[in-house]
Each structure stands twice: as structure tokens, then as C-alpha cells.
N, C-alpha and C positions, 0 to 999 in steps of 0.2 A: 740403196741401203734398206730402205722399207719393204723394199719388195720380199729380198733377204728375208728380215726379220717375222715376214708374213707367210712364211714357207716352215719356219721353225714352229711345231706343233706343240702345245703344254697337256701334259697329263695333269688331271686334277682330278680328287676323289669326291664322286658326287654320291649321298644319299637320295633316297626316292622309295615314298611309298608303294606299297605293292601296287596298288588302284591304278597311281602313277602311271610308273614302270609299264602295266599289262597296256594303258591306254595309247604310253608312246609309243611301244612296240608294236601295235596294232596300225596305227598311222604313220610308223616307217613303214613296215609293210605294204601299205595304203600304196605311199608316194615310191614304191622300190627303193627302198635306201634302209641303209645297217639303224640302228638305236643310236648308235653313237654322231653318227651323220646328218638324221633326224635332228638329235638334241644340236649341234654346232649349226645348221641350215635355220631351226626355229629361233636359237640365242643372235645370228647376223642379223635376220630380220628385224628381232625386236632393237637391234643395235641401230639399224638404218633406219627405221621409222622412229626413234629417239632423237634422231640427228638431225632429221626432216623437222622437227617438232619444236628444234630450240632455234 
């Protein structure tokens, strides 16, 4: 049932400075992956080394 629910993808509207933006789009690039794949790969990280930490 998790597995499920982990397949189900959310849209959410994020703001982001321009600086931002140019920075992370430069480091998907970097790593070959879209802005948006970038941002979901950097936010699991910090997810798993949060979880590491408690």
C-alpha cells in the first residue's frame, strides 16, 4: 500500500529566486536531470540524512 502511495506524484507550486532558479538549473544540468528532478533528488536527500540524524 506504500509502495502505491509512493508512485502517486503531488504538484506543488514552488517560488524561487531568479539566482536560485539559474543555480539549480545549472546543477541539474551538471548531474543530467530536468529542474524538477534536481529539486525532488536534492529534497529525498535532505529527507534521508534527517532520518539518519534523529
Amino acid at each position: 500500500m506504500a509502495e502505491d502511495k509512493d508512485k502517486v506524484k503531488k504538484q506543488i507550486p514552488l517560488r524561487l529566486s531568479s539566482s536560485l532558479y539559474d543555480e539549480l538549473v545549472r546543477w541539474a544540468e551538471d548531474d543530467f536531470r530536468s529542474l524538477n528532478g534536481q529539486i525532488e533528488y536534492l529534497l529525498t536527500e535532505a529527507v534521508r540524512k534527517r532520518k539518519k540524524s534523529i
